[in-house]
PQR file of N, CA, C, O and H, with PARSE charges and radii, in Angstrom:
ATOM      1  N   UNK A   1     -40.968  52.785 -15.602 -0.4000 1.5000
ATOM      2  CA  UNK A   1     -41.008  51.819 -16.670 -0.0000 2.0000
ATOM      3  C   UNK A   1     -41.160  52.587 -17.981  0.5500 1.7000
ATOM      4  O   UNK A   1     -41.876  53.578 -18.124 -0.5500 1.4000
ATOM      5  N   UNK A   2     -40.275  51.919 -19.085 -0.4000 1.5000
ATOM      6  CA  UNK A   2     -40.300  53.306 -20.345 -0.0000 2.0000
ATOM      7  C   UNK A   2     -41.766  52.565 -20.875  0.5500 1.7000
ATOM      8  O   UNK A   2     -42.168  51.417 -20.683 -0.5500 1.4000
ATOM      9  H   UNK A   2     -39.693  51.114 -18.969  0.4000 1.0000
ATOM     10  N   UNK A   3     -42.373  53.677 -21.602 -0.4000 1.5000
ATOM     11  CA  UNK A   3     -43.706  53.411 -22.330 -0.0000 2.0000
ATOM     12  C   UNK A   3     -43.829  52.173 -23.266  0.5500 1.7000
ATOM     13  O   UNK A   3     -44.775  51.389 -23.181 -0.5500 1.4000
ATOM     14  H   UNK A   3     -42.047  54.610 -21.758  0.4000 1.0000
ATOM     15  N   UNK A   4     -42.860  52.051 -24.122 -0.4000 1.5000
ATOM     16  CA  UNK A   4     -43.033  50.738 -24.685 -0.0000 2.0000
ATOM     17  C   UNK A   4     -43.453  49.595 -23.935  0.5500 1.7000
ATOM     18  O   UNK A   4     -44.484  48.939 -24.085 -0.5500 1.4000
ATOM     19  H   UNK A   4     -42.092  52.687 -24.191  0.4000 1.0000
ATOM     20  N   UNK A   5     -42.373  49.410 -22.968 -0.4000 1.5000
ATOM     21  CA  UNK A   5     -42.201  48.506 -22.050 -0.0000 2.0000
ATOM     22  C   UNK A   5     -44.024  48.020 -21.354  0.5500 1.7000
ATOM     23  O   UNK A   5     -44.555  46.910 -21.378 -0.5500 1.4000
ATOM     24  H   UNK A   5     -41.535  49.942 -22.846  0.4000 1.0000
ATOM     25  N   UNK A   6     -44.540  49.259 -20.832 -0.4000 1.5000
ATOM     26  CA  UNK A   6     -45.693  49.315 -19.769 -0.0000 2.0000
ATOM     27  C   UNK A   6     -46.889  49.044 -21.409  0.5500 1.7000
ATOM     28  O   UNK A   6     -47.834  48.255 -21.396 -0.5500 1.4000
ATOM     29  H   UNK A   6     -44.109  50.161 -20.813  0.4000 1.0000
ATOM     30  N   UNK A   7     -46.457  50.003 -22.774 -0.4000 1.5000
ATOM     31  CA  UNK A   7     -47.877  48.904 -23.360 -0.0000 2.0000
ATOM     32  C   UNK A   7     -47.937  47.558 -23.550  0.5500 1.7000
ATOM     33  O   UNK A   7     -48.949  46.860 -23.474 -0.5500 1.4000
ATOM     34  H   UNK A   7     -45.689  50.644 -22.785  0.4000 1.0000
ATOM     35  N   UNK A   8     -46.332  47.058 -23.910 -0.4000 1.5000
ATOM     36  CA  UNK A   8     -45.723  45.205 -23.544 -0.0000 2.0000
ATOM     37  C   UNK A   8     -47.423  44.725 -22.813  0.5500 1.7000
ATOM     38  O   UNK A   8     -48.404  44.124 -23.252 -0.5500 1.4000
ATOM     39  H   UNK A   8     -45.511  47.625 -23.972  0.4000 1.0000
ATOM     40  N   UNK A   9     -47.027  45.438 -21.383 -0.4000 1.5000
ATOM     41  CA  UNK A   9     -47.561  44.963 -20.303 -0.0000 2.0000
ATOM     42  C   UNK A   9     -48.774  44.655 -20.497  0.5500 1.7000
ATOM     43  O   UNK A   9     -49.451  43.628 -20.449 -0.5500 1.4000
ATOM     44  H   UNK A   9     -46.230  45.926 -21.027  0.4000 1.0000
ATOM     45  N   UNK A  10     -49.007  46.283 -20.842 -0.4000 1.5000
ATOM     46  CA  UNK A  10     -50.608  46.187 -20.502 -0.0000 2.0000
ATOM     47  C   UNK A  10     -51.622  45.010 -21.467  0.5500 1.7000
ATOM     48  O   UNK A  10     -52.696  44.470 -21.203 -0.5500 1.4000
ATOM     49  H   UNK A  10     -48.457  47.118 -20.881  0.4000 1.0000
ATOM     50  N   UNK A  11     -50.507  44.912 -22.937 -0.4000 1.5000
ATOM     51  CA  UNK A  11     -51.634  43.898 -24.077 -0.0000 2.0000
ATOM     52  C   UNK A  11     -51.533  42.757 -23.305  0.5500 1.7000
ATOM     53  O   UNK A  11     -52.601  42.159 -23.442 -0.5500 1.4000
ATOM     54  H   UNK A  11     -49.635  45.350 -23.151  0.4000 1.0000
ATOM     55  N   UNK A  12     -50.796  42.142 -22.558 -0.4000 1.5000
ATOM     56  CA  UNK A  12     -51.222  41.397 -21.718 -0.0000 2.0000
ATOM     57  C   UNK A  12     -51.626  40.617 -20.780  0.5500 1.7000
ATOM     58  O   UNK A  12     -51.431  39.445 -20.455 -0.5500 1.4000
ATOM     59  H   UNK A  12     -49.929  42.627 -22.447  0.4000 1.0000
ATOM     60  N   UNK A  13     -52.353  41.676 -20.328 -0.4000 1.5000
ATOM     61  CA  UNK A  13     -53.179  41.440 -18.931 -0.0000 2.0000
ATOM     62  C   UNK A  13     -54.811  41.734 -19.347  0.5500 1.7000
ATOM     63  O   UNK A  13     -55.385  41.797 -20.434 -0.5500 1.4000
ATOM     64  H   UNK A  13     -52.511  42.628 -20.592  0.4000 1.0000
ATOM     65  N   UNK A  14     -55.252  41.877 -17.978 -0.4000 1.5000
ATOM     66  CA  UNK A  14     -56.954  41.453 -18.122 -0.0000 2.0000
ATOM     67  C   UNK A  14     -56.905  43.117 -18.243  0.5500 1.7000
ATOM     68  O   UNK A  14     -55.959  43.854 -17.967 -0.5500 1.4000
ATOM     69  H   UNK A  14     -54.786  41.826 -17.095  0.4000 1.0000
ATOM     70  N   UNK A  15     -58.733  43.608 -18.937 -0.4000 1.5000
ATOM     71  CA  UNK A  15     -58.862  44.707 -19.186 -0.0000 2.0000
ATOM     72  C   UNK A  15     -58.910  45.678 -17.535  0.5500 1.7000
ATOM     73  O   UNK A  15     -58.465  46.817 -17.393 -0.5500 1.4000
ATOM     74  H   UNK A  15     -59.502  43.009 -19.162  0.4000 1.0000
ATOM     75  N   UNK A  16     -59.497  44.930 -16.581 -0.4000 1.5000
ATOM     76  CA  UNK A  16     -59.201  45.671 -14.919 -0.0000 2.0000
ATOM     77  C   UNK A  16     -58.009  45.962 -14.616  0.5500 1.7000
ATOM     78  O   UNK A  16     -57.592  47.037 -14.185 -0.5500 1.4000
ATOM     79  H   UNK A  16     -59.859  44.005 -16.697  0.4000 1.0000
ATOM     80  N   UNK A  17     -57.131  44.502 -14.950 -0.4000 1.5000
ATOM     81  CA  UNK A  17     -55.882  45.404 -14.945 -0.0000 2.0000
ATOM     82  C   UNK A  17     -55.289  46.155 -15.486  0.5500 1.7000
ATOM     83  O   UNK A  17     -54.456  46.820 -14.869 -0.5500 1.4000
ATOM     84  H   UNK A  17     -57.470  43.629 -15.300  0.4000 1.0000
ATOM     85  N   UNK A  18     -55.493  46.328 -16.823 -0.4000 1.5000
ATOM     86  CA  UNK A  18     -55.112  47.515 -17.606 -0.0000 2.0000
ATOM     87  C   UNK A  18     -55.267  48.751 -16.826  0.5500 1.7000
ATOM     88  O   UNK A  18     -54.461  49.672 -16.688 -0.5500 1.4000
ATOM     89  H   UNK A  18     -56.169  45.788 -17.324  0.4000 1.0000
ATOM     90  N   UNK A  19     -56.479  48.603 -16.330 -0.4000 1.5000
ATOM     91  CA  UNK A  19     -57.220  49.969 -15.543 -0.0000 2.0000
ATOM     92  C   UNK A  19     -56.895  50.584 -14.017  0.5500 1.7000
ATOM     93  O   UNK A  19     -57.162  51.643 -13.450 -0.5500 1.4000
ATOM     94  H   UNK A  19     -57.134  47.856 -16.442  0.4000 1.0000
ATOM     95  N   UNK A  20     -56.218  49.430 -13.672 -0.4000 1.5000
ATOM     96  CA  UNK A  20     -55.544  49.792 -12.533 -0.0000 2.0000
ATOM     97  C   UNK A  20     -54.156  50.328 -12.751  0.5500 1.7000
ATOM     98  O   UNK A  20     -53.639  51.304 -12.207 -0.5500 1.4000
ATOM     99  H   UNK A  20     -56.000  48.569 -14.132  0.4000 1.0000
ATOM    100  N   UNK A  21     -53.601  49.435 -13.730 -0.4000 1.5000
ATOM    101  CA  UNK A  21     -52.155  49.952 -13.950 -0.0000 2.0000
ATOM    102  C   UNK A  21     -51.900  51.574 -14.791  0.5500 1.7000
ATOM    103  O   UNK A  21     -50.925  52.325 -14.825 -0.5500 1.4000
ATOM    104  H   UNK A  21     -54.022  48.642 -14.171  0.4000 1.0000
ATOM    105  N   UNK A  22     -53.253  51.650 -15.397 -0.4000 1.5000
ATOM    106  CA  UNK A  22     -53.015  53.211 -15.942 -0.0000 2.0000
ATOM    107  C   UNK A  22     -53.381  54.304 -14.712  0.5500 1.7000
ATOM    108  O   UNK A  22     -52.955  55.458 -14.752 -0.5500 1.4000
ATOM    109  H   UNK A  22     -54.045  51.040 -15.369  0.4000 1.0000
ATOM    110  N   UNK A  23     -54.287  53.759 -13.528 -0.4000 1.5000
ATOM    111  CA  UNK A  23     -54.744  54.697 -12.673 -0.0000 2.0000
ATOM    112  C   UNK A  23     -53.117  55.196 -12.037  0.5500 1.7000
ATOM    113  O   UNK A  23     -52.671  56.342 -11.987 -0.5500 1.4000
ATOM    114  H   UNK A  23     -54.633  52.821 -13.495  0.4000 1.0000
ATOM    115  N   UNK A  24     -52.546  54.092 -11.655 -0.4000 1.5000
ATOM    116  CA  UNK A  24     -51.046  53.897 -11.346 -0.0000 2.0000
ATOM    117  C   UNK A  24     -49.999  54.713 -11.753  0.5500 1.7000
ATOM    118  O   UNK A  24     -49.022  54.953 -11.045 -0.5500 1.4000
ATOM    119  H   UNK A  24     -52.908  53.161 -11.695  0.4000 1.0000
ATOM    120  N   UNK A  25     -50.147  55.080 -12.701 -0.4000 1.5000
ATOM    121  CA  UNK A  25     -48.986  54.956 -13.833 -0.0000 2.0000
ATOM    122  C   UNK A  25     -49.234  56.777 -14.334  0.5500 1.7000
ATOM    123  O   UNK A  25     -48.236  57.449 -14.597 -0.5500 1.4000
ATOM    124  H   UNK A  25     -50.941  54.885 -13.277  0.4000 1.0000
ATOM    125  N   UNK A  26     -50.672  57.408 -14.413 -0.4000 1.5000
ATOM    126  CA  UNK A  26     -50.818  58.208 -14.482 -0.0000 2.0000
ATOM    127  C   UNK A  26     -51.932  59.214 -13.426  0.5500 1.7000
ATOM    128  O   UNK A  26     -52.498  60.215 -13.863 -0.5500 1.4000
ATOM    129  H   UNK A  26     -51.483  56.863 -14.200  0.4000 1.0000
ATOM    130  N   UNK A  27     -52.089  58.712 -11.997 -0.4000 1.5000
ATOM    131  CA  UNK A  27     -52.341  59.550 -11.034 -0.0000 2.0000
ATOM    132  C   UNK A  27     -51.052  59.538  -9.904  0.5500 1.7000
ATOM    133  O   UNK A  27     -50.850  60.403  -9.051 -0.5500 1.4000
ATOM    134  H   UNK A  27     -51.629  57.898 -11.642  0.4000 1.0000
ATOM    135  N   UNK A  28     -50.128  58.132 -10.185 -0.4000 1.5000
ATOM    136  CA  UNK A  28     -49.155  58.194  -8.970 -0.0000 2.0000
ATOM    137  C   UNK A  28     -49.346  57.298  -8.121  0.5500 1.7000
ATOM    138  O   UNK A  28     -48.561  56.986  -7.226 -0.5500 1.4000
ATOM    139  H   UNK A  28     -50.292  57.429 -10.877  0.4000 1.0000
ATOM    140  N   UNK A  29     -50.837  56.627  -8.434 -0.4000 1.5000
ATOM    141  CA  UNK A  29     -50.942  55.410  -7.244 -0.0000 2.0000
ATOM    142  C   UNK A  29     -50.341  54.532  -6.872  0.5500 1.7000
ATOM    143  O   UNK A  29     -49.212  54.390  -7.343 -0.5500 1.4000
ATOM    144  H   UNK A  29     -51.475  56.881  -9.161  0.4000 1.0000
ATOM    145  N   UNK A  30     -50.791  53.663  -5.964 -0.4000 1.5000
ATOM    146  CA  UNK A  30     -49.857  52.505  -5.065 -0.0000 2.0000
ATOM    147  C   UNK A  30     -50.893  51.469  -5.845  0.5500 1.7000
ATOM    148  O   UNK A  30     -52.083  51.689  -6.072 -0.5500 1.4000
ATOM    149  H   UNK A  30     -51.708  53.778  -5.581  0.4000 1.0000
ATOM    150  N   UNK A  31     -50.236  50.439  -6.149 -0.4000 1.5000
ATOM    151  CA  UNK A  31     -51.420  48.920  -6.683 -0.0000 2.0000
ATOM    152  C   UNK A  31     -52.864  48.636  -5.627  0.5500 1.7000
ATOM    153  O   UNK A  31     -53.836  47.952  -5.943 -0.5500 1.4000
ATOM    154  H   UNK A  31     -49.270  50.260  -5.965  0.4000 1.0000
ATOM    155  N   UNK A  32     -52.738  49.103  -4.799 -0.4000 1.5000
ATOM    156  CA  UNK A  32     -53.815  48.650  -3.544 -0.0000 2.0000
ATOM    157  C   UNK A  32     -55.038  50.026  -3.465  0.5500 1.7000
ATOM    158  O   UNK A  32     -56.214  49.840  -3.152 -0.5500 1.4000
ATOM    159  H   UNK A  32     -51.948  49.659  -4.542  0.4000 1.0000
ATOM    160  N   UNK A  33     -54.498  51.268  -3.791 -0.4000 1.5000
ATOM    161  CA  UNK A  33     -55.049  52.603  -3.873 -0.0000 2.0000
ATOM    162  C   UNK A  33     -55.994  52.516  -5.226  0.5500 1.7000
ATOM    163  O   UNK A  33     -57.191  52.789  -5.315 -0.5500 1.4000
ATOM    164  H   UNK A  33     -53.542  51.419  -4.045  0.4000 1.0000
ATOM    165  N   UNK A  34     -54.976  51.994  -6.380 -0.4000 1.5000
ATOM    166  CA  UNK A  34     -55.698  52.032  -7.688 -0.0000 2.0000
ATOM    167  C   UNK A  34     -56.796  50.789  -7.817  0.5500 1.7000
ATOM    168  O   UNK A  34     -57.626  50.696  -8.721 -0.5500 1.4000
ATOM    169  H   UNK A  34     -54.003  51.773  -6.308  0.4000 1.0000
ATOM    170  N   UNK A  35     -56.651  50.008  -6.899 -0.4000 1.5000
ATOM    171  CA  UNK A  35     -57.171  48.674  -7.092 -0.0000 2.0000
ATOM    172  C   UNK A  35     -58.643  49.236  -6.568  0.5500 1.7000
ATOM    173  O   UNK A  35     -59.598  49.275  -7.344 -0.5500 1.4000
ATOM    174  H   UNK A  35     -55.977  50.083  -6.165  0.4000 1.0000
ATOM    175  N   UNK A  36     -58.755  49.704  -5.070 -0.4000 1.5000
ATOM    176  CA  UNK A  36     -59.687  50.088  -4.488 -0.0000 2.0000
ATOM    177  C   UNK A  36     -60.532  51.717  -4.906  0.5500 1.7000
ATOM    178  O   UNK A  36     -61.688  52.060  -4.661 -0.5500 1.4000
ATOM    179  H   UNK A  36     -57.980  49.673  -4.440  0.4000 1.0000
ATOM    180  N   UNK A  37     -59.787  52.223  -5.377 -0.4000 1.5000
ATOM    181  CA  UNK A  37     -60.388  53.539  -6.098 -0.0000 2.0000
ATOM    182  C   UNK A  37     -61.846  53.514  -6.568  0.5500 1.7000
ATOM    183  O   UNK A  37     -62.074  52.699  -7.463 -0.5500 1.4000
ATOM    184  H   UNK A  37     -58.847  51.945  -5.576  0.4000 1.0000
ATOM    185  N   UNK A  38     -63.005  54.344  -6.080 -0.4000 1.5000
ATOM    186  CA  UNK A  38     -64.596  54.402  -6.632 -0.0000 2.0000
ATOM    187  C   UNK A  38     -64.287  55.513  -7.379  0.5500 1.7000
ATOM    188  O   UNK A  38     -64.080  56.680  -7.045 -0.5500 1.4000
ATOM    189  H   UNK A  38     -62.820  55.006  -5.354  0.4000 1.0000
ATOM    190  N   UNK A  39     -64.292  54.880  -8.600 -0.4000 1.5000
ATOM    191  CA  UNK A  39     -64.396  56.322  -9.714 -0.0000 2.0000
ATOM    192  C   UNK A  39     -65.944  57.344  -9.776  0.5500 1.7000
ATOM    193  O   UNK A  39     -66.086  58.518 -10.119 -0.5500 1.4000
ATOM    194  H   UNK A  39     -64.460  53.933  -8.872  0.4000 1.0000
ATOM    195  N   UNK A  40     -66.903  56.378  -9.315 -0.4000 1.5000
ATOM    196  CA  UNK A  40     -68.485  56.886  -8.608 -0.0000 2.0000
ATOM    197  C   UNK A  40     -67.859  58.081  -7.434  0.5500 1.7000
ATOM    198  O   UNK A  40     -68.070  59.285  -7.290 -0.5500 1.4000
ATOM    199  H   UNK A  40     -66.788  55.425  -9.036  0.4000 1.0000
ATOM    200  N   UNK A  41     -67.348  57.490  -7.004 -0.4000 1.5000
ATOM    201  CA  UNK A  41     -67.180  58.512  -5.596 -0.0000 2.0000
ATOM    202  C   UNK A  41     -66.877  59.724  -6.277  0.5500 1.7000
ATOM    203  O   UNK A  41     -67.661  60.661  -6.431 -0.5500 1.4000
ATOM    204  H   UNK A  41     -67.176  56.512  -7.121  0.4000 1.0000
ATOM    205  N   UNK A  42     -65.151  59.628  -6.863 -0.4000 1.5000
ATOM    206  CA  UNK A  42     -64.499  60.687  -6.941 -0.0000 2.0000
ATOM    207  C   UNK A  42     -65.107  61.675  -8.679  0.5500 1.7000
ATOM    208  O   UNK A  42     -64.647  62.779  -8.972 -0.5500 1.4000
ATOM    209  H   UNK A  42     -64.515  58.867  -6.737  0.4000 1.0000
ATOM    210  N   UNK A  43     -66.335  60.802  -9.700 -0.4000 1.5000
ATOM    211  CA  UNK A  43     -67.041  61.851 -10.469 -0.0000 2.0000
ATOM    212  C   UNK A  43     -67.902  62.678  -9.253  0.5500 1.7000
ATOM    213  O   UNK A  43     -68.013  63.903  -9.212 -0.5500 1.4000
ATOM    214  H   UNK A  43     -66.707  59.906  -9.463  0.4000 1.0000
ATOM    215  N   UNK A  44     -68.345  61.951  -8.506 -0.4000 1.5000
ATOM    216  CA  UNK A  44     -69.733  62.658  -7.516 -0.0000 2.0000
ATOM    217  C   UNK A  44     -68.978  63.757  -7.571  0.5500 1.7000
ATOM    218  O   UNK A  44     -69.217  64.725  -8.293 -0.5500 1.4000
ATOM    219  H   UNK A  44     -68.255  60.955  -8.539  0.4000 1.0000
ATOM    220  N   UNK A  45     -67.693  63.604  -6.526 -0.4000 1.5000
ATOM    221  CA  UNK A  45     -66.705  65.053  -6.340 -0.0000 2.0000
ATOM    222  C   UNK A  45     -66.819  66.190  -7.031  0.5500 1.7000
ATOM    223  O   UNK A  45     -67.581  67.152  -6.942 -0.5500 1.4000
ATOM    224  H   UNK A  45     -67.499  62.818  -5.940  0.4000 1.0000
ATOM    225  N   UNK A  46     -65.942  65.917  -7.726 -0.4000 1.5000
ATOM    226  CA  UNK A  46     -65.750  66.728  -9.202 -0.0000 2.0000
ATOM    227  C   UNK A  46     -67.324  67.333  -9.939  0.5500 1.7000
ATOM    228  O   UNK A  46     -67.666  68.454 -10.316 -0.5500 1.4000
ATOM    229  H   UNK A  46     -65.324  65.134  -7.799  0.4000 1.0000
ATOM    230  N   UNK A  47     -67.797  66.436  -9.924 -0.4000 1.5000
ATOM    231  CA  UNK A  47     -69.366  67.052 -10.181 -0.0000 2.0000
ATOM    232  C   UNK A  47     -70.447  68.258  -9.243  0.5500 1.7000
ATOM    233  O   UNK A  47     -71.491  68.890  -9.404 -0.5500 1.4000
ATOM    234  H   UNK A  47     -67.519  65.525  -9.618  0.4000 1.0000
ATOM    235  N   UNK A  48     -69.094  67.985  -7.941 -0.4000 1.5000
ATOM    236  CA  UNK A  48     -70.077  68.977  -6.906 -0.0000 2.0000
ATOM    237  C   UNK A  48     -68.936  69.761  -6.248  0.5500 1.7000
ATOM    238  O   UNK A  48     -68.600  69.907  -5.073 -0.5500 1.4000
ATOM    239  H   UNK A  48     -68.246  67.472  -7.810  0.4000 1.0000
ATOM    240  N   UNK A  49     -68.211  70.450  -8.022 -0.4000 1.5000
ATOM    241  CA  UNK A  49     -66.693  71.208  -7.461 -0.0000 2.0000
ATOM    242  C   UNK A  49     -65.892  70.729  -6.270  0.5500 1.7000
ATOM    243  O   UNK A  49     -65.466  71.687  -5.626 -0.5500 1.4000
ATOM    244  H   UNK A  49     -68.485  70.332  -8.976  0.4000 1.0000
ATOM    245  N   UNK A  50     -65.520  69.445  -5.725 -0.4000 1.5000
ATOM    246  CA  UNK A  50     -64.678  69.115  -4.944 -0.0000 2.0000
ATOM    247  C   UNK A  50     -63.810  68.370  -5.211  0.5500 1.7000
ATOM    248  O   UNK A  50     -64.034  67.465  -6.015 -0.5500 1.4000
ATOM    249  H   UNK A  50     -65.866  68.666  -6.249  0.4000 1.0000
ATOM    250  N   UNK A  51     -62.451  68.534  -4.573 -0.4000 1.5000
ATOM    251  CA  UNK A  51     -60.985  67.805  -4.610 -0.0000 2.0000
ATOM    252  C   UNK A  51     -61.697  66.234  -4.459  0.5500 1.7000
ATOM    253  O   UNK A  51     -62.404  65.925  -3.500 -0.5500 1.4000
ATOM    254  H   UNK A  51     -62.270  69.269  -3.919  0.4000 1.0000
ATOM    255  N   UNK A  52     -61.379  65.351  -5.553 -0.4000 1.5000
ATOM    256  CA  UNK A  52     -61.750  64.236  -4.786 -0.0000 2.0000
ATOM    257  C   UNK A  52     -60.799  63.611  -4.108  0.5500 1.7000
ATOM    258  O   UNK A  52     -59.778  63.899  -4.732 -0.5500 1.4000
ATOM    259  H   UNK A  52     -60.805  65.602  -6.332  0.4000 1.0000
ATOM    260  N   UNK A  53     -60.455  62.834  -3.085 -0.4000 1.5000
ATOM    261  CA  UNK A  53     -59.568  62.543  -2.310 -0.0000 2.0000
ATOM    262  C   UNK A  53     -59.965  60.590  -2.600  0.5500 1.7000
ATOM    263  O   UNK A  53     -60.926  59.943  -3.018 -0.5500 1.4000
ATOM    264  H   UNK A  53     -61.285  62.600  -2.577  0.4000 1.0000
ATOM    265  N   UNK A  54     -58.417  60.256  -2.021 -0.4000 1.5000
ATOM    266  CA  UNK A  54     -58.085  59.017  -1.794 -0.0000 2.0000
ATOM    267  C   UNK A  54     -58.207  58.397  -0.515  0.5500 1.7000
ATOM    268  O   UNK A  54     -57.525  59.114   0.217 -0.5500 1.4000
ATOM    269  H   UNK A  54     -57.637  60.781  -1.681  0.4000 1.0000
ATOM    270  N   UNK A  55     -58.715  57.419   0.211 -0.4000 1.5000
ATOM    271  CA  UNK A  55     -58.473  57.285   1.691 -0.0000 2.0000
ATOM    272  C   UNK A  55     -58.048  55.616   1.462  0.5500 1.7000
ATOM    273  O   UNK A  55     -57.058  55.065   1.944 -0.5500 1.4000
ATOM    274  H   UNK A  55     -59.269  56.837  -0.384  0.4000 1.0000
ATOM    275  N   UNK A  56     -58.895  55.110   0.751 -0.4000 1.5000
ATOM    276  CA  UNK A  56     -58.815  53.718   0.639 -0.0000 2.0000
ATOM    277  C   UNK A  56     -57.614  52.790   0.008  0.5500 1.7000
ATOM    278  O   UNK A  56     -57.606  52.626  -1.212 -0.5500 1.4000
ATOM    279  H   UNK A  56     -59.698  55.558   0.359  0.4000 1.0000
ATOM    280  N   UNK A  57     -56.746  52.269   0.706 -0.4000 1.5000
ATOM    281  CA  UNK A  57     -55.755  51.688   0.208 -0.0000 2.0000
ATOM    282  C   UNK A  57     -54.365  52.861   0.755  0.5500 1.7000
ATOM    283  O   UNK A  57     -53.199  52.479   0.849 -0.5500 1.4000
ATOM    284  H   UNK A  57     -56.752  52.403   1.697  0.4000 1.0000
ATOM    285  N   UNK A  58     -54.643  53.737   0.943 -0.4000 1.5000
ATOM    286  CA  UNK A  58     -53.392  54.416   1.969 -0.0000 2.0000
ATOM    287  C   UNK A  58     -53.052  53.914   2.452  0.5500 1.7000
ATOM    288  O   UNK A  58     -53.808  53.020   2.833 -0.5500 1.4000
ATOM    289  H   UNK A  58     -55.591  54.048   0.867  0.4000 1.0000
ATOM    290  N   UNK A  59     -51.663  53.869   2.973 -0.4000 1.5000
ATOM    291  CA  UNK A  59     -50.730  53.451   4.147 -0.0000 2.0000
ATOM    292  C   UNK A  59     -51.565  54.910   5.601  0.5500 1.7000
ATOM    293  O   UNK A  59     -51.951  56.060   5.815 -0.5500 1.4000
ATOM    294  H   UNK A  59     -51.049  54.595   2.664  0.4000 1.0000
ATOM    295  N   UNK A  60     -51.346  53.638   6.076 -0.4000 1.5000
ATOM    296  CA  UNK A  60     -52.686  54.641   7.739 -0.0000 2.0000
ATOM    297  C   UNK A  60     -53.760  55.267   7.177  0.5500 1.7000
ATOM    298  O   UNK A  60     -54.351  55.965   8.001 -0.5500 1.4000
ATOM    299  H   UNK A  60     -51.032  52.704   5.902  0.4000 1.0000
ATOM    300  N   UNK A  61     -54.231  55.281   6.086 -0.4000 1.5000
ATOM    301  CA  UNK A  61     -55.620  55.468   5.729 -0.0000 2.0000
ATOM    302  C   UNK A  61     -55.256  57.072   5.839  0.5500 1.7000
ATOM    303  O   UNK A  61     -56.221  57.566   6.422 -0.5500 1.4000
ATOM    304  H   UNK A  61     -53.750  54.714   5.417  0.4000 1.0000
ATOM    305  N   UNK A  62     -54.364  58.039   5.564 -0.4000 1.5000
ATOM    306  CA  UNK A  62     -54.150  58.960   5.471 -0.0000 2.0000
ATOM    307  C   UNK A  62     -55.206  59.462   3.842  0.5500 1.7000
ATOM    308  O   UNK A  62     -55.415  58.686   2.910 -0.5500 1.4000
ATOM    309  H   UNK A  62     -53.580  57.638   5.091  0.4000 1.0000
ATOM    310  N   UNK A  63     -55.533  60.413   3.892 -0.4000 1.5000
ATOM    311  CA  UNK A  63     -56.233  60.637   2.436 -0.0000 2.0000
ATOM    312  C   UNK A  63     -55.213  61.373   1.536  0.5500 1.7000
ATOM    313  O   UNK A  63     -54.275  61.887   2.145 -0.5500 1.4000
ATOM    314  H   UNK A  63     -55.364  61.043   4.649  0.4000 1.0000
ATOM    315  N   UNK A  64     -55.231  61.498   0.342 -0.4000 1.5000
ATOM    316  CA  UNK A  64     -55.020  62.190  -0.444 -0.0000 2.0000
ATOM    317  C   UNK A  64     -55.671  62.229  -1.554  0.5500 1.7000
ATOM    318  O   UNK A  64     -56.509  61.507  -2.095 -0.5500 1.4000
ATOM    319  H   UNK A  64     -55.993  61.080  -0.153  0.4000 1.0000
ATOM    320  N   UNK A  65     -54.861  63.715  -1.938 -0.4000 1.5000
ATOM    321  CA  UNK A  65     -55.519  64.331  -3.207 -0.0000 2.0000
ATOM    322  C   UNK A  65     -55.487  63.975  -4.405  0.5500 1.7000
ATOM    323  O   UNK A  65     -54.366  63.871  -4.902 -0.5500 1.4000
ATOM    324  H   UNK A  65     -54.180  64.301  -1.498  0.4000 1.0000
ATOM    325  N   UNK A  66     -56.387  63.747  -5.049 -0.4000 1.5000
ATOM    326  CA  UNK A  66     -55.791  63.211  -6.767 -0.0000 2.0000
ATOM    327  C   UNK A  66     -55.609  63.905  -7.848  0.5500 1.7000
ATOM    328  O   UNK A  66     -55.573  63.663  -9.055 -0.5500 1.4000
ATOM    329  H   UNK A  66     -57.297  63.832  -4.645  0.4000 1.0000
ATOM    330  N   UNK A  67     -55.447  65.278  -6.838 -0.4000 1.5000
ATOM    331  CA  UNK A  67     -54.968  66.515  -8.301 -0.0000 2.0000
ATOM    332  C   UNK A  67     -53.410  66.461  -7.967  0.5500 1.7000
ATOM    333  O   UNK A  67     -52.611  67.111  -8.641 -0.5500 1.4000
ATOM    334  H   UNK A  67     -55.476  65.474  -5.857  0.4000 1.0000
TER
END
């Protein structure tokens, strides 16, 4: 979606969704991944030098990385 287009979007929708659609839009997520994402979890990570990973909202609950 070109950038104009996606800020269109984002002025209007609710501010969560804003926040899902940027998790989206700039980690690569799926709507169900960004929806469910603990940003608690994945600072803990990062705060204790680790990859934080995705599990929740995967297709087969496969994890991935969010670098």
């Amino acid at each position: 979606m070109p950038d104009v287009l996606h800020q269109k979007v984002l002025a209007g929708v609710t501010v969560e969704l804003q926040l899902v659609m940027q998790l989206q839009r700039f980690l690569g997520m799926r709507f169900r991944e960004a929806s469910l994402f603990d940003a608690q979890q994945c600072l803990k990570a990062i705060e204790n030098n680790e990859t934080p990973s995705i599990v929740r909202g995967t297709k087969g609950a496969t994890a991935t990385n969010s670098n």
